[in-house]
C-alpha positions in Angstrom: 61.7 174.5 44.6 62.8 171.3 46.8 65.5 172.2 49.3 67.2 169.2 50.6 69.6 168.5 53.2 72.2 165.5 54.0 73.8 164.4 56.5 76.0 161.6 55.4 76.1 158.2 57.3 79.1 157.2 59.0 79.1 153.1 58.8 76.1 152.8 56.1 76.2 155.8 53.9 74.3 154.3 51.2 71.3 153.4 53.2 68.7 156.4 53.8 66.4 158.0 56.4 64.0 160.6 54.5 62.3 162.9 56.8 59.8 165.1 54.7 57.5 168.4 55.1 55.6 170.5 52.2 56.4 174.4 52.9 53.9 175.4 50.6 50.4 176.4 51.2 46.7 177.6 50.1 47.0 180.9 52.4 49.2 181.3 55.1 49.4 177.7 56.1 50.2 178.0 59.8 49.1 175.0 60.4 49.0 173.8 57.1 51.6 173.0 56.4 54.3 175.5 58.9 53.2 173.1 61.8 55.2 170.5 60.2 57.6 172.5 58.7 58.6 174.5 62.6 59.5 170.5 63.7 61.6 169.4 61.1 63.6 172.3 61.7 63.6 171.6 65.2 65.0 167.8 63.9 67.6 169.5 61.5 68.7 171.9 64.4 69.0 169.0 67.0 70.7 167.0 64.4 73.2 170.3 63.9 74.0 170.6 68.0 74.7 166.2 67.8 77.1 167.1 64.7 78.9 169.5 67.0 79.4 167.1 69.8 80.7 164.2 67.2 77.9 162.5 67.1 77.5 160.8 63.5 74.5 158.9 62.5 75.2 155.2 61.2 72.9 155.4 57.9 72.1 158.7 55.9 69.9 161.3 56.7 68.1 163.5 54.2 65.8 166.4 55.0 63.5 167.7 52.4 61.2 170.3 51.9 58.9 170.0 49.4 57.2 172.6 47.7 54.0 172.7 45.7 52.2 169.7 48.0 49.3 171.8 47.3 49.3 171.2 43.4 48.9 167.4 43.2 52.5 166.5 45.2 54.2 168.0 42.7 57.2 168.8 44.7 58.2 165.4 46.5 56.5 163.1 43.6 58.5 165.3 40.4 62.1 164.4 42.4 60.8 160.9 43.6 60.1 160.1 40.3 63.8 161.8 38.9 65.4 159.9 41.8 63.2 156.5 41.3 66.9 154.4 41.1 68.9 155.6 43.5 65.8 155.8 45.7 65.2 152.3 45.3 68.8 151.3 45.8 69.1 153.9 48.8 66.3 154.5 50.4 65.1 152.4 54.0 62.2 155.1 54.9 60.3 158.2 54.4 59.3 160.0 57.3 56.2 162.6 56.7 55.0 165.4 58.4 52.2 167.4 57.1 50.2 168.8 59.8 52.6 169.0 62.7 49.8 170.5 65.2 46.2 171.2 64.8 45.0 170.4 68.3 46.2 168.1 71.1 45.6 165.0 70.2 48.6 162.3 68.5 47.8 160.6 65.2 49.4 158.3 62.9 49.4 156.5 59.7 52.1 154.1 59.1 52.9 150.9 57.3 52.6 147.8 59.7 55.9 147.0 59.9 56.6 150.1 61.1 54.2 150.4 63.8 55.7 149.1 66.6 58.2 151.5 65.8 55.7 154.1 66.6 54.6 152.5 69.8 58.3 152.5 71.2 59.0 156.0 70.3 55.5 157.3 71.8 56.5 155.8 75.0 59.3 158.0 75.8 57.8 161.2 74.7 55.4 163.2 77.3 52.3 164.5 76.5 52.1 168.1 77.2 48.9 168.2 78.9 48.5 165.4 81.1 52.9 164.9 81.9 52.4 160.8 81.2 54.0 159.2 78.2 52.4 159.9 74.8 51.7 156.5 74.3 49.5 156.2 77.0 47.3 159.4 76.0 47.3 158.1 72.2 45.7 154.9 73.5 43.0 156.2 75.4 42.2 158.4 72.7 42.1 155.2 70.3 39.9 153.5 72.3 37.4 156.1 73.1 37.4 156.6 69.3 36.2 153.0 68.7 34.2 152.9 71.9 32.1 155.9 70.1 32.3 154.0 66.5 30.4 151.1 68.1 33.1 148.7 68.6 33.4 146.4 71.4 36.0 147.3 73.9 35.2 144.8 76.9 35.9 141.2 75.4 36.8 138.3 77.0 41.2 138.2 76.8 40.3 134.8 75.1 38.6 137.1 72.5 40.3 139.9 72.1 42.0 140.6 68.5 45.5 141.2 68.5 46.7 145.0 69.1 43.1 146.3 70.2 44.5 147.8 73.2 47.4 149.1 71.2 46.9 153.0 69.9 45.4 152.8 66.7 47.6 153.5 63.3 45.8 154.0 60.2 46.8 153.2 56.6 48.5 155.7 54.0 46.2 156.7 51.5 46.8 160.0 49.7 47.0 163.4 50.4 50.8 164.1 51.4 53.9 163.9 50.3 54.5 159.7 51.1 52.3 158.8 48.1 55.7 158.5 45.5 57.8 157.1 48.4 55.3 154.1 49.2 52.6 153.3 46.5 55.1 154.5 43.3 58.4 152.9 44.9 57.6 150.7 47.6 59.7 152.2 50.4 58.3 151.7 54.2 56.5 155.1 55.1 55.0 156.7 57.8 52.8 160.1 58.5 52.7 161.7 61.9 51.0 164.5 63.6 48.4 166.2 66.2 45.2 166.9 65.5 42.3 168.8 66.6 39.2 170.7 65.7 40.1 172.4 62.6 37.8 174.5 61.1 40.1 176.5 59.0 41.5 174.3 56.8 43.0 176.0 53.6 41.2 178.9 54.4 42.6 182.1 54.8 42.3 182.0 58.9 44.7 179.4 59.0 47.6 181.8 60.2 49.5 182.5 63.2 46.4 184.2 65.2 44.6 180.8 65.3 47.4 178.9 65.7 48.7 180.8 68.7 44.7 181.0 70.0 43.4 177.4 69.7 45.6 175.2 67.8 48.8 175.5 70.1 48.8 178.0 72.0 52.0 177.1 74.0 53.4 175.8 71.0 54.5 172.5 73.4 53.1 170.5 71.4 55.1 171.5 68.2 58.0 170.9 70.8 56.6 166.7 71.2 56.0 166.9 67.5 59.6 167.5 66.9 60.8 164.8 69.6 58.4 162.1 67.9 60.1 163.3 64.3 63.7 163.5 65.6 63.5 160.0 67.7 62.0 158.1 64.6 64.5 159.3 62.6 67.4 158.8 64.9 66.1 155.1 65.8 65.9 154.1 62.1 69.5 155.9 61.5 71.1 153.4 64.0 69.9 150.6 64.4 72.2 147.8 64.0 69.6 146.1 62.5 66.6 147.6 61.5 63.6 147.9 63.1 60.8 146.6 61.3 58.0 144.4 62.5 57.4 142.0 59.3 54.9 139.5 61.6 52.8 142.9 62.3 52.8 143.3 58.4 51.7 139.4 58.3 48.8 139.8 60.9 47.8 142.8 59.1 47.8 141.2 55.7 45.4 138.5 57.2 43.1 140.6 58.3 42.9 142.7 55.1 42.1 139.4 53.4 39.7 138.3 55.6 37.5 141.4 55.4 37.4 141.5 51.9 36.5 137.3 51.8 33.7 138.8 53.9 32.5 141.3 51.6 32.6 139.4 48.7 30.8 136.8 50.3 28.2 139.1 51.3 27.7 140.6 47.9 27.0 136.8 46.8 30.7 136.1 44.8 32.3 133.9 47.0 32.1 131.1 44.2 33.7 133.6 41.7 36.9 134.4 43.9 38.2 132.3 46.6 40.6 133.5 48.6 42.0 130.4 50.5 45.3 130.4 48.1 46.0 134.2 49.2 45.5 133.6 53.0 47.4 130.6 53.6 50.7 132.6 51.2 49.3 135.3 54.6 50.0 132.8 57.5 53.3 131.3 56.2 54.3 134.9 55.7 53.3 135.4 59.2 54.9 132.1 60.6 58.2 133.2 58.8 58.6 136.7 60.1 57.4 135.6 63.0 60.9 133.2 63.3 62.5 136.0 61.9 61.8 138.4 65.0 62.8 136.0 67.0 66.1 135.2 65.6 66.8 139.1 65.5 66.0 140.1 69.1 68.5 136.4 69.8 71.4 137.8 67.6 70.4 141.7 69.2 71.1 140.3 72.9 74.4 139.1 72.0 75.7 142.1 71.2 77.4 143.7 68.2 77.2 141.4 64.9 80.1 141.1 61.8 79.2 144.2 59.6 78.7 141.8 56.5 76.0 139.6 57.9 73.8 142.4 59.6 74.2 145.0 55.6 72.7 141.5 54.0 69.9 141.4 56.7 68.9 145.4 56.8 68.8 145.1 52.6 66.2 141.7 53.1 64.2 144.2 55.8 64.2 147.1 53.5 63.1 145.0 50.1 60.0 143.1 51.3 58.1 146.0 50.8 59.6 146.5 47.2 58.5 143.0 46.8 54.9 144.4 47.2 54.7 146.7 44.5 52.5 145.2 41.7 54.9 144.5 38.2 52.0 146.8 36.1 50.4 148.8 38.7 46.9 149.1 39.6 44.2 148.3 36.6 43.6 151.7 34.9 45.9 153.3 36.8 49.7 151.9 37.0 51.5 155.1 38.4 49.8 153.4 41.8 51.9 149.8 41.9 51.5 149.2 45.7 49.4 145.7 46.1 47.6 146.8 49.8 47.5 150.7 49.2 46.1 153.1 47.4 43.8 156.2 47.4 40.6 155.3 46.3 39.4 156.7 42.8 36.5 158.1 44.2 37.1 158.3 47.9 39.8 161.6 48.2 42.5 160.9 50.4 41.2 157.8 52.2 43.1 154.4 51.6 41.8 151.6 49.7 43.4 148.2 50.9 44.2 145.8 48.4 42.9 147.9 45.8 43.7 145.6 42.9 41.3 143.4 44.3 38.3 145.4 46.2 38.0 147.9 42.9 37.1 145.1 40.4 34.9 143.2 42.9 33.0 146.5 43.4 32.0 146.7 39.3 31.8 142.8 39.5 35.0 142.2 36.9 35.8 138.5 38.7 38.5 137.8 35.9 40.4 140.9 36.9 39.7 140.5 40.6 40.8 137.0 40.6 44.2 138.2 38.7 44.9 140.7 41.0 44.2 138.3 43.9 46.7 135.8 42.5 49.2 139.2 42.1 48.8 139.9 45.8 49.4 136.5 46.7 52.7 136.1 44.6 53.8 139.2 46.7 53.2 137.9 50.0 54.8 134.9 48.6 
């Protein structure tokens, strides 16, 4: 049983925010999933007081909780699927929460365009520990965590790749409730949370005693977990024009590219796939949204915009990343249609990045890899 709430847009009713939670659970699911669950109540109740006063959002927002997440999905992929067209007509992004709190420290998974998103909204949330902005705190933690993986952290500026002193945001793989919203229909997605050392994990001991001994144990950061939720969806609800960072997406793309050139090199197949067709349709995507920031943030300074222009500009923001699904799906498994995510077929919940590609290259199938290549770059085309 799905239970889902609306609260109907004022200027763009037929464009929607989708804030989602499972409420299901192996055991008693504290923090599995009731850590999410507790903030997007929170949201819904701060959206309620904001009714009250007048407020009204510009674009629609929808509030689901899914049930049985903990069978295969079943919940938010079973109405995603019965909802596929007005979803794709409708829906701007999907907004998960799974594991609200497990510890202290901020993490997130997101699609790149909507990082900087993430960034923005960190900044003006405190961290309940330390009193400084959440952002801050989320990038120390990010770069102790690749200090302790081995990766360089003092490089010449010169040197230095784009966004390494940013907080880092993983890819969506599997594992929650986004999987039908972004690699079944394309729409932009993010997953957000705090984590911890959590040794109970759909075990029984996941329940209120642990939560209230070591996960949270003055529940503040359930209360940050909400404000991150709330402000995201709130942000993407009215903005005059959206806020999504395509040239992010672009960088992003390139690098995906490049590892994989690297691999394939190294496994001895770089005369069986070349790659050069795929990364320059990468840059011009890059040089293009890069114009396109640009020209956004100069019509965003002016002030307010004729209604007609800025609807024709949020729909081109919201479709590049329909434009990314694959027109078969994956090979051997088409349900997944997302050209640069997927969960891996033998890897659980971790994402595979351009899948199409990486999976044939792995059992040495150049004709399909060199298929799906051309596929991926059509899309960035």
């Amino acid at each position: 049983w799905n239970v889902i709430a609306r609260i109907p847009g004022e200027l763009h009713p037929d464009a929607w925010i989708v804030l989602g939670n499972h409420r299901d659970a192996w055991t008693y699911g504290a923090v599995d999933a009731i850590s999410g669950t507790a903030p997007l109540l929170a949201v819904a109740r701060g959206l309620g007081e904001l009714l009250k006063k007048g407020w009204k959002p510009q674009r629609t927002i929808v509030l689901a909780s899914w049930d049985a997440e903990e069978y295969g999905l079943i919940g938010s992929t079973e109405w995603a699927e019965d909802n596929a067209d007005i979803l794709n007509r409708h829906a701007v992004a999907y907004l998960n929460m799974d594991v609200g709190v497990s510890g202290p420290h901020f993490g997130a998974s997101a699609v790149p365009s909507l990082r900087r998103l993430l960034h923005e909204v960190t900044r003006e949330v405190v961290d309940p520990a330390s009193g400084r902005d959440l952002y801050a705190v989320w990038s120390e933690t990010s770069q102790r965590v690749r200090r302790e993986s081995g990766l360089p952290i003092a490089v010449p500026d010169d040197a230095r790749p784009p966004g390494m002193d940013e907080p880092r945001v993983g890819e969506l793989g599997s594992g929650s409730d986004y999987t039908p919203f972004l690699q079944h229909l394309g729409v932009p997605a993010l997953d957000i949370g705090f984590g911890g050392p959590y040794g109970v994990y759909h075990a029984i001991y996941d329940n209120f005693y642990w939560m209230e001994n070591f996960g949270d144990p003055t529940f503040k950061y359930s209360v940050a977990a909400a404000q991150v939720y709330g402000t995201l969806a709130l942000r993407l609800a009215s903005a005059e024009i959206l806020p999504f960072d395509y040239e992010d997406y672009g960088k992003a793309a390139q690098a995906y590219l490049g590892a994989l050139e690297k691999e394939v090199k190294e496994a001895g197949g770089s005369e069986k796939l070349r790659f050069d067709a795929a990364k320059a349709s990468a840059a011009r995507f890059t040089e293009v949204a890069e114009k396109l920031g640009g020209r956004m943030a100069e019509i965003s300074s002016r002030g307010r915009v004729d209604s007609g222009p800025l609807a024709t500009v949020n729909h081109a923001l919201v479709e590049v990343e329909r434009a990314f699904l694959l027109p078969h799906g994956l090979p051997g498994r088409a349900w997944f249609r997302h050209a640069f995510y997927a969960p891996g077929v033998y890897t659980g919940y971790e994402a595979v990045i351009l899948p199409g590609v990486r999976e044939p290259v792995a059992s040495k199938d150049w004709s399909t890899a060199a298929e799906q290549l051309g596929l991926v770059q059509a899309a960035l085309e």
